[in-house]
PyMOL Python script that loads the backbone (N, CA, C, O; Angstrom):
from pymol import cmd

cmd.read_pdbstr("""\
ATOM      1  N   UNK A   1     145.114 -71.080 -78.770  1.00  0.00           N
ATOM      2  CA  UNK A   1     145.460 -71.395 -77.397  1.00  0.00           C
ATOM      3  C   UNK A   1     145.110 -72.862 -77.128  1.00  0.00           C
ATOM      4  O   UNK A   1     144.097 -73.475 -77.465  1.00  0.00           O
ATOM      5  N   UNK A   2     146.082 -73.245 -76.507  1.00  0.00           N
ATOM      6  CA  UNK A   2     145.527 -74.685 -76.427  1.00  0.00           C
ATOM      7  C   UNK A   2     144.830 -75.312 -74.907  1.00  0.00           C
ATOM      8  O   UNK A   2     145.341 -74.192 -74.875  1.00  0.00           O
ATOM      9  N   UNK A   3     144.480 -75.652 -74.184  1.00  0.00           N
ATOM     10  CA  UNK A   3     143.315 -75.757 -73.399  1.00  0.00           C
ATOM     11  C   UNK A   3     144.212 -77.971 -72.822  1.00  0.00           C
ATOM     12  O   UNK A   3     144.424 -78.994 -73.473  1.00  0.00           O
ATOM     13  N   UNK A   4     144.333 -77.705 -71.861  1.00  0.00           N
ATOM     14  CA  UNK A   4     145.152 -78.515 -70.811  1.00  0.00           C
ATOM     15  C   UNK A   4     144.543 -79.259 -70.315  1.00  0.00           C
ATOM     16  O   UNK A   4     144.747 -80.473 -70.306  1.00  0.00           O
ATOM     17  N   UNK A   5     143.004 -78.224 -69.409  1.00  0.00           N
ATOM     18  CA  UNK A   5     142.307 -79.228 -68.364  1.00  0.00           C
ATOM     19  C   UNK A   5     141.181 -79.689 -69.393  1.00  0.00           C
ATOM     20  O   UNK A   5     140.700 -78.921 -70.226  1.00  0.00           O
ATOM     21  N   UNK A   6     140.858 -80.855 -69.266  1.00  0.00           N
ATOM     22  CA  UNK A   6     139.469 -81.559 -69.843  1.00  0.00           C
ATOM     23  C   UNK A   6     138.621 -82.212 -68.818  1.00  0.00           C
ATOM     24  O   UNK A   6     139.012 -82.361 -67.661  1.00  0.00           O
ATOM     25  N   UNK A   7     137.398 -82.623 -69.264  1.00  0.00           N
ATOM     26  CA  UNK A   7     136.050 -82.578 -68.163  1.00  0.00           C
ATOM     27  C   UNK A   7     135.937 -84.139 -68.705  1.00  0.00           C
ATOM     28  O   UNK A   7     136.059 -84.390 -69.904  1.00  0.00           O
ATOM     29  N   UNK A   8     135.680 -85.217 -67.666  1.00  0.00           N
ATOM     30  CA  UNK A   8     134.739 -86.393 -68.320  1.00  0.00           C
ATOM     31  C   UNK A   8     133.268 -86.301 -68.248  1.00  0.00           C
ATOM     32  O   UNK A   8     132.549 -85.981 -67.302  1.00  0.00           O
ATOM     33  N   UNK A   9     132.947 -86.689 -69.579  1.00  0.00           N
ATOM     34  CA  UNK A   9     131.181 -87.118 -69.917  1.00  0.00           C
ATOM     35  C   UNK A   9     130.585 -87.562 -69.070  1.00  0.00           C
ATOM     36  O   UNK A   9     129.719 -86.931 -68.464  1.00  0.00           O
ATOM     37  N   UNK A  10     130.849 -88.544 -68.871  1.00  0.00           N
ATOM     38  CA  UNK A  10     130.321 -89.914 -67.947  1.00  0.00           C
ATOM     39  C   UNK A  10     130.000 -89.007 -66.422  1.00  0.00           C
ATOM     40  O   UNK A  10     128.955 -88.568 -65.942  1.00  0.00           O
ATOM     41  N   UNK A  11     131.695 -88.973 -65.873  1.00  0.00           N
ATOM     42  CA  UNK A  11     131.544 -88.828 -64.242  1.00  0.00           C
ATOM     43  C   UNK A  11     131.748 -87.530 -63.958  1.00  0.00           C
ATOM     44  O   UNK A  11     131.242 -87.263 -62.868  1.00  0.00           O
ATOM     45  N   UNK A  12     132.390 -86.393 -64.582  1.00  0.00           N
ATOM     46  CA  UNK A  12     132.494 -85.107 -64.660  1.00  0.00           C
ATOM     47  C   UNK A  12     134.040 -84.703 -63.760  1.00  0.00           C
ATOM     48  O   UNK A  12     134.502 -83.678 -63.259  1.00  0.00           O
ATOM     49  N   UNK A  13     134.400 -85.864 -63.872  1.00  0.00           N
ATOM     50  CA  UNK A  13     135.964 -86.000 -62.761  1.00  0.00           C
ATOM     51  C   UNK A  13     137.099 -85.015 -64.291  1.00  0.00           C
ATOM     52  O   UNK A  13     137.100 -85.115 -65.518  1.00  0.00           O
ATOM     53  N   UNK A  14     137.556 -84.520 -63.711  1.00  0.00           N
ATOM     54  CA  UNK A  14     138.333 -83.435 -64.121  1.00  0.00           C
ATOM     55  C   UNK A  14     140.049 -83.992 -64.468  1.00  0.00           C
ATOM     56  O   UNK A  14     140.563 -84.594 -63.526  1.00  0.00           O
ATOM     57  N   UNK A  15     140.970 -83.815 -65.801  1.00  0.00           N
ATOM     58  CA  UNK A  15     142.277 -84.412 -65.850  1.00  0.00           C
ATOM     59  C   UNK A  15     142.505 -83.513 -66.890  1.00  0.00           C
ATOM     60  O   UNK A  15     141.884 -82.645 -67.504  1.00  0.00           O
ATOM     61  N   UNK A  16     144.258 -84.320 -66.866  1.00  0.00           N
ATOM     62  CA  UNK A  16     144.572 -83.653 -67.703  1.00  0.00           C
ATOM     63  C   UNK A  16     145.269 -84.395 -69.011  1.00  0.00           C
ATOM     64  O   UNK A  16     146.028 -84.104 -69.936  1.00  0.00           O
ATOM     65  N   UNK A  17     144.604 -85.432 -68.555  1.00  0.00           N
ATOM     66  CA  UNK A  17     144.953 -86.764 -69.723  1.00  0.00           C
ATOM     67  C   UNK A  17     144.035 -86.108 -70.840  1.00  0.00           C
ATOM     68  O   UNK A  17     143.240 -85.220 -70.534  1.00  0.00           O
ATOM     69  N   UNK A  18     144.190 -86.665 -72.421  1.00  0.00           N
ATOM     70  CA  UNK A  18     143.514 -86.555 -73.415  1.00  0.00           C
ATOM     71  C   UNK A  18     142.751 -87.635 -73.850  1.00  0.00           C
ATOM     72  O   UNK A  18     141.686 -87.491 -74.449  1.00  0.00           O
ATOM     73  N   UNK A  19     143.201 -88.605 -73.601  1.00  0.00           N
ATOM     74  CA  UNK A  19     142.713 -89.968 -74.421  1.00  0.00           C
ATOM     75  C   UNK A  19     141.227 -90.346 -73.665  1.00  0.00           C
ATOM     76  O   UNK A  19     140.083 -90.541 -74.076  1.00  0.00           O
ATOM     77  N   UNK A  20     141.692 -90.342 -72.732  1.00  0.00           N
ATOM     78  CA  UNK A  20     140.372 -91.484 -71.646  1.00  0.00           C
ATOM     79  C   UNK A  20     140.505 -90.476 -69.849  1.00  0.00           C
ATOM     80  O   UNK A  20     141.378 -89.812 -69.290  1.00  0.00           O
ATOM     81  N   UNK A  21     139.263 -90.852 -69.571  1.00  0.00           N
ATOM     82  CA  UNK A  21     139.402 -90.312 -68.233  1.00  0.00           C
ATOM     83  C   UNK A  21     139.547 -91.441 -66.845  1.00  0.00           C
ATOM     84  O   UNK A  21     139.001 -92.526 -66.646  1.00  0.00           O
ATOM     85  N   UNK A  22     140.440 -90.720 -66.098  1.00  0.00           N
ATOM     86  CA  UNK A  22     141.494 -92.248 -65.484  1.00  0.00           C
ATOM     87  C   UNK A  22     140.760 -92.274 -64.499  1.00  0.00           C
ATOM     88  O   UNK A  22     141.625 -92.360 -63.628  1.00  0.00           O
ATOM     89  N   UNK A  23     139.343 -92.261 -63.700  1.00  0.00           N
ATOM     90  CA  UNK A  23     138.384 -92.665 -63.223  1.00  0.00           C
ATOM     91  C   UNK A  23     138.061 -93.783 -63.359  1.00  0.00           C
ATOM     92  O   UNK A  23     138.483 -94.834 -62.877  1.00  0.00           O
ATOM     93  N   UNK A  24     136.617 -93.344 -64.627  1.00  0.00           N
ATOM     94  CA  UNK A  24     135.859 -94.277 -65.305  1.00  0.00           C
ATOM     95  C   UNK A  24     136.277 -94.506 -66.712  1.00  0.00           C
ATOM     96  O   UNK A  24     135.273 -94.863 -67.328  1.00  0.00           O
ATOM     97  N   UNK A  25     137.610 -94.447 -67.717  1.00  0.00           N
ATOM     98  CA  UNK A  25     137.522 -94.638 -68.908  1.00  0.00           C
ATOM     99  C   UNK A  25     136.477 -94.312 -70.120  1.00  0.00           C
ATOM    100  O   UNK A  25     136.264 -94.964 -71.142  1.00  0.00           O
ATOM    101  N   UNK A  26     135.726 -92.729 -69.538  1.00  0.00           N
ATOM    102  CA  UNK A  26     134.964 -92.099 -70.080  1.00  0.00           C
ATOM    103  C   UNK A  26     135.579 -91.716 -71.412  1.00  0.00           C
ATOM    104  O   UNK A  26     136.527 -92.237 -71.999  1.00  0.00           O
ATOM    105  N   UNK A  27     134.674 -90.483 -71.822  1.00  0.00           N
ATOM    106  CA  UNK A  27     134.999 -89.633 -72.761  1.00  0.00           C
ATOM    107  C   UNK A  27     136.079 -88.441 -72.087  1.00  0.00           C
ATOM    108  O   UNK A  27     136.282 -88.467 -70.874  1.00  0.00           O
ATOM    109  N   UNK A  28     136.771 -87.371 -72.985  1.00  0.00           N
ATOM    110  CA  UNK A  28     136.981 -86.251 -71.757  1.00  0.00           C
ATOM    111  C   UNK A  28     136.540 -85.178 -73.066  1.00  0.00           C
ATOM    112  O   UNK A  28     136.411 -85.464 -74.257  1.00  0.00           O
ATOM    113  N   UNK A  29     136.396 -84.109 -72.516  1.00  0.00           N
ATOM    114  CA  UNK A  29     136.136 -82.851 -73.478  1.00  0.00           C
ATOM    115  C   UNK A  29     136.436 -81.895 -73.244  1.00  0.00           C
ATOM    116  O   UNK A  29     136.803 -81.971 -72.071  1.00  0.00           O
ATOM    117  N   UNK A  30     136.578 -80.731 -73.639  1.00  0.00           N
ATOM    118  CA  UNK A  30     137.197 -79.435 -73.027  1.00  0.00           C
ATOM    119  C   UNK A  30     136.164 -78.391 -72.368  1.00  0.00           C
ATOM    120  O   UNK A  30     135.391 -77.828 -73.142  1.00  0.00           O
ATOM    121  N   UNK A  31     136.105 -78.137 -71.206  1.00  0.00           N
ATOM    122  CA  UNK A  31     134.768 -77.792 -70.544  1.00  0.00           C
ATOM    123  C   UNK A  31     135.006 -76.097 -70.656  1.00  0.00           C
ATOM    124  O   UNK A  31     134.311 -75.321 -69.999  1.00  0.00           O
ATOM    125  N   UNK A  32     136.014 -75.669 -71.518  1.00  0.00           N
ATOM    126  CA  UNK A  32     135.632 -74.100 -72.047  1.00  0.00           C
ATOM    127  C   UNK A  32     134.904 -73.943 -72.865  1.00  0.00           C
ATOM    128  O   UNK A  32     135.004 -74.593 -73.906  1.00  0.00           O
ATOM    129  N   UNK A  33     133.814 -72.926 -72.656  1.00  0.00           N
ATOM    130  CA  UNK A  33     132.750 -72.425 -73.465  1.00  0.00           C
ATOM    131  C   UNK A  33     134.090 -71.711 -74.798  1.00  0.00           C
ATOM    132  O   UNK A  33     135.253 -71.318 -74.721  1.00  0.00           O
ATOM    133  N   UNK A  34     133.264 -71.838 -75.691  1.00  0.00           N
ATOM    134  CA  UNK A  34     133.705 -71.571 -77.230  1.00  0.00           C
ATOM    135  C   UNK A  34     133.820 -69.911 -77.084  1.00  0.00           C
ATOM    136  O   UNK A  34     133.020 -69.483 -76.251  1.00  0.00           O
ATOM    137  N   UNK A  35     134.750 -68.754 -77.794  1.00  0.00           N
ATOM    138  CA  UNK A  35     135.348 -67.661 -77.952  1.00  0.00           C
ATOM    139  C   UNK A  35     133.831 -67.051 -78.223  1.00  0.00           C
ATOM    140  O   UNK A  35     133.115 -67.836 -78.845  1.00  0.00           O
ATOM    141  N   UNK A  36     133.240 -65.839 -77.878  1.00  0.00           N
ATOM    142  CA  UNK A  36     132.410 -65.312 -77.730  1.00  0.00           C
ATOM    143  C   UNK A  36     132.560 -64.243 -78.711  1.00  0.00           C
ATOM    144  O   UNK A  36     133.763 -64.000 -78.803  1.00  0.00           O
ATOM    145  N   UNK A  37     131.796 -63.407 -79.578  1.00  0.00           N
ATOM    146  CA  UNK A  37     132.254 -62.081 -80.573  1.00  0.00           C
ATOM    147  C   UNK A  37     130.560 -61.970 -80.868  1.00  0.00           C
ATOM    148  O   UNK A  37     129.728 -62.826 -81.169  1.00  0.00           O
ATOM    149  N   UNK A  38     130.466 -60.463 -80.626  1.00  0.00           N
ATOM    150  CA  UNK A  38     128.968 -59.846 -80.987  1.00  0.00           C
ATOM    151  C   UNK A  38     128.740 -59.940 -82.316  1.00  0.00           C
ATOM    152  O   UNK A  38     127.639 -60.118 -82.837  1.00  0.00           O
ATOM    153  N   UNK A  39     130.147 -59.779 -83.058  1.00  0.00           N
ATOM    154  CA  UNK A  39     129.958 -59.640 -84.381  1.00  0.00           C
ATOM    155  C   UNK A  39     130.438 -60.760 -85.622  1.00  0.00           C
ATOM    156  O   UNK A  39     130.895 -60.860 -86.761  1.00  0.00           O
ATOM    157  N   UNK A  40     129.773 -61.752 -84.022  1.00  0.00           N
ATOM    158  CA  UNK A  40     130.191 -63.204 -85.480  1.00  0.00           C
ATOM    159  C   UNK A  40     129.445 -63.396 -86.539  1.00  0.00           C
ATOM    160  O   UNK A  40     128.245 -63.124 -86.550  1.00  0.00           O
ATOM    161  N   UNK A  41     130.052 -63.859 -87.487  1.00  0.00           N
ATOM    162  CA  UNK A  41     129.381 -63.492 -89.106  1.00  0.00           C
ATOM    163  C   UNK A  41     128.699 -64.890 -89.343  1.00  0.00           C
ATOM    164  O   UNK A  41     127.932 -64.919 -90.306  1.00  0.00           O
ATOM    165  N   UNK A  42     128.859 -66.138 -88.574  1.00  0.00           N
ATOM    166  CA  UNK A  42     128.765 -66.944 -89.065  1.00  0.00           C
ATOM    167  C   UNK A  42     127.498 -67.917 -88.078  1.00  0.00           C
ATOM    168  O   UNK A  42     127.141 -69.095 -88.107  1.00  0.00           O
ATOM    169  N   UNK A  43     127.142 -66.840 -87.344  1.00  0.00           N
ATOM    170  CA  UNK A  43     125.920 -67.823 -86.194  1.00  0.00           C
ATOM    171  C   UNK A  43     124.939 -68.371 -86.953  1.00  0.00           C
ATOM    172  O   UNK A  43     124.579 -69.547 -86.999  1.00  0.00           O
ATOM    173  N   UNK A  44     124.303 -66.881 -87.884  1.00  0.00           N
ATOM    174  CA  UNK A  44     123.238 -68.055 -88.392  1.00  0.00           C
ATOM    175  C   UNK A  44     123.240 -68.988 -88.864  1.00  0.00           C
ATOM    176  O   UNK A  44     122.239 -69.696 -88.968  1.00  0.00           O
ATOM    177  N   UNK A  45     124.744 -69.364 -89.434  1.00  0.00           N
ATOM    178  CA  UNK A  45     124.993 -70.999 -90.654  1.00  0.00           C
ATOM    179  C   UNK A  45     125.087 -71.780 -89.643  1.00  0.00           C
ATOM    180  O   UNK A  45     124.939 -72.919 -90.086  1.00  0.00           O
ATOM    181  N   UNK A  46     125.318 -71.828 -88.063  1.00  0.00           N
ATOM    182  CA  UNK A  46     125.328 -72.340 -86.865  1.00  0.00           C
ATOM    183  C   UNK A  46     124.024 -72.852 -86.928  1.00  0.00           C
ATOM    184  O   UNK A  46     123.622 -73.964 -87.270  1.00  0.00           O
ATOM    185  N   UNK A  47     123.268 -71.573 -86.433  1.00  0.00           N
ATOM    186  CA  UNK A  47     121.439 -72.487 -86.331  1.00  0.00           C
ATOM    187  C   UNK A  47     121.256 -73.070 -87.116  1.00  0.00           C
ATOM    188  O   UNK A  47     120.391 -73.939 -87.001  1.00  0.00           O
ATOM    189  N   UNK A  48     121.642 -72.986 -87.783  1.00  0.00           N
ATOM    190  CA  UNK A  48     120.596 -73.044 -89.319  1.00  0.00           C
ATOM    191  C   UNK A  48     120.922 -74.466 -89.286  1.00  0.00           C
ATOM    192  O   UNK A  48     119.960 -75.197 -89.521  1.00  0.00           O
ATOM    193  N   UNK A  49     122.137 -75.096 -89.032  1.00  0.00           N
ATOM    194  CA  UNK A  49     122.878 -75.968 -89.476  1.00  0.00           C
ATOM    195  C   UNK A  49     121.759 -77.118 -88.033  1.00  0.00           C
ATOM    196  O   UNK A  49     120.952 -78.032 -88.201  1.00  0.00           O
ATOM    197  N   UNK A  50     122.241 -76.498 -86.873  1.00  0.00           N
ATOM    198  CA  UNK A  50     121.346 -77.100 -85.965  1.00  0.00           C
ATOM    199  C   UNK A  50     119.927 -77.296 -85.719  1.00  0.00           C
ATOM    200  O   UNK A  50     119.358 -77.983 -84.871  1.00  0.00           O
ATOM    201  N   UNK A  51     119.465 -76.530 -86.663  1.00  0.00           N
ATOM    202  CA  UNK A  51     118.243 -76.848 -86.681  1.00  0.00           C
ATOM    203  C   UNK A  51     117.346 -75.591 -86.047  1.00  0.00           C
ATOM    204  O   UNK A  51     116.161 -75.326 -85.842  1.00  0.00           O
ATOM    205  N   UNK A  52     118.017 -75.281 -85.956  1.00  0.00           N
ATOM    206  CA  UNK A  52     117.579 -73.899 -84.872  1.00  0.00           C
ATOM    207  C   UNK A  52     117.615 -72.178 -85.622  1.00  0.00           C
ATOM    208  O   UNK A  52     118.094 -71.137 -85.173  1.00  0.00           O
ATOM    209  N   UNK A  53     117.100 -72.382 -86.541  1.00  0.00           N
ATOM    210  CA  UNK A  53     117.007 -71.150 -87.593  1.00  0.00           C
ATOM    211  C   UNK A  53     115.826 -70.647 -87.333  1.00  0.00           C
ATOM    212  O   UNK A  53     114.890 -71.363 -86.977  1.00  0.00           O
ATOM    213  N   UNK A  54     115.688 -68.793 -87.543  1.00  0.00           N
ATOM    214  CA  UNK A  54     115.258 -67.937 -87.275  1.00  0.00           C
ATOM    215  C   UNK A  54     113.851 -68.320 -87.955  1.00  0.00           C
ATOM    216  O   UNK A  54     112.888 -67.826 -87.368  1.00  0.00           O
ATOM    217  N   UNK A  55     113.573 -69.046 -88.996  1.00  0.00           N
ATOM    218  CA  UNK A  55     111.841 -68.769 -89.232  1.00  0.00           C
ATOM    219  C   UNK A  55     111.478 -70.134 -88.832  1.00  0.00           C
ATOM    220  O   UNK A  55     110.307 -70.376 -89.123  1.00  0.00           O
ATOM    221  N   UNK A  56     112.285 -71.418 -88.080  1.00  0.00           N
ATOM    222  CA  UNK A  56     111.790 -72.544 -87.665  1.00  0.00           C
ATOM    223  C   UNK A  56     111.181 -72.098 -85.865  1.00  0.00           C
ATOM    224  O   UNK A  56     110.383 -72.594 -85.070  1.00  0.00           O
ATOM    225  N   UNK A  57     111.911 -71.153 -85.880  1.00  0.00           N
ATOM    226  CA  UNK A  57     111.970 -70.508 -84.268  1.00  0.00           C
ATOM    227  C   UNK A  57     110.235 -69.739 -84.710  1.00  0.00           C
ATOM    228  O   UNK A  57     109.273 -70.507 -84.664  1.00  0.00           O
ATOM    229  N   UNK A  58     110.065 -68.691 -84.990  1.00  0.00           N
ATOM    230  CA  UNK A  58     109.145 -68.007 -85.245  1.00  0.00           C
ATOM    231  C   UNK A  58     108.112 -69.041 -85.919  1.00  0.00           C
ATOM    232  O   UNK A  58     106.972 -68.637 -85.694  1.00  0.00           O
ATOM    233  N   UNK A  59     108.108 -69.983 -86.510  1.00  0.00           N
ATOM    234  CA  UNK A  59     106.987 -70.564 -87.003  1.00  0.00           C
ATOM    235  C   UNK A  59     106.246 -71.943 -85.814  1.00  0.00           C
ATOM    236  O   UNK A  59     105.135 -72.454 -85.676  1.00  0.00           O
ATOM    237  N   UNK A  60     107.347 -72.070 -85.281  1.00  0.00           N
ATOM    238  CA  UNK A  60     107.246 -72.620 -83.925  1.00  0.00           C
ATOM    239  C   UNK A  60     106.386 -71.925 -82.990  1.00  0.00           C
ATOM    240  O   UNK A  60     105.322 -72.412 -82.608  1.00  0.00           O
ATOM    241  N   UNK A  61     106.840 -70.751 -82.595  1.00  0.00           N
ATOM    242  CA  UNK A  61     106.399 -69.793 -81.788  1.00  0.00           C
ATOM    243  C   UNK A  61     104.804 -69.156 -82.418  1.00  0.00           C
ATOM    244  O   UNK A  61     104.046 -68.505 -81.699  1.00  0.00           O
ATOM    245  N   UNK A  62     104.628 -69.354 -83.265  1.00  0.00           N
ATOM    246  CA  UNK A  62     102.993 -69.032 -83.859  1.00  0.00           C
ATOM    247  C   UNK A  62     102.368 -70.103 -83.795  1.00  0.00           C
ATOM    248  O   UNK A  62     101.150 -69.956 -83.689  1.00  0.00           O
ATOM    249  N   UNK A  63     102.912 -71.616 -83.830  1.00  0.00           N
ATOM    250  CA  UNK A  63     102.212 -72.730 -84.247  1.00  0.00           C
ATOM    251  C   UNK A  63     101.505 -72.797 -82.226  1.00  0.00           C
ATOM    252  O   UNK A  63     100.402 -73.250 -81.916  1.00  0.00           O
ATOM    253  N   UNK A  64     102.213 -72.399 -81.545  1.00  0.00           N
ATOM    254  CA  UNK A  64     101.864 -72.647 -79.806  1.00  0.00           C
ATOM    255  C   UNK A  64     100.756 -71.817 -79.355  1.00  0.00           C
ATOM    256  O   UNK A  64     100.008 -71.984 -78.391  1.00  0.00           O
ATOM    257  N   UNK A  65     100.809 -70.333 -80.755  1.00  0.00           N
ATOM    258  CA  UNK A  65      99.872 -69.675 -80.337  1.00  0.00           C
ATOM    259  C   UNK A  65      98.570 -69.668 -80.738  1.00  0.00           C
ATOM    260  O   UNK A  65      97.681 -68.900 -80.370  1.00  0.00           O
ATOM    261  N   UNK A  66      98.526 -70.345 -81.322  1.00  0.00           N
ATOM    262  CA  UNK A  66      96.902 -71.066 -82.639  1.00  0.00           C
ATOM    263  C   UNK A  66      96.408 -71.755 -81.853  1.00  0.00           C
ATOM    264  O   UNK A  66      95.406 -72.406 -82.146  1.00  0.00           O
TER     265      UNK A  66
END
""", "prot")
cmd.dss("prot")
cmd.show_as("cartoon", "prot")
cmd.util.cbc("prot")
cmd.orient("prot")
């Protein structure tokens, strides 16, 4: 599906240009949250990738409690 309206970075002014936002000559981005599925196979290579993996989380969470 392809996605029409975009959001600017900068000022949050709303178009439907792609390139630049005709405000401020911001960024623009697509202000839909990403397709949602309980049974995505691929979140943890997500954290993991971000930095945000399951034993950095938990070793975190013990290091606050020491």
């Amino acid at each position: 599906m392809v996605w029409l309206l975009r959001k600017c970075v900068n000022c949050g002014a709303y178009s439907l240009k792609h390139d630049s936002c005709p405000v401020c000559g911001g960024n623009l981005r697509i202000p839909h949250p990403a397709k949602f599925s309980p049974e995505d196979r691929y979140a943890k290579y997500r954290r993991a990738m971000r930095g945000l993996g399951q034993n950095e989380i938990n070793s975190h969470q013990k290091t606050q409690e020491s």
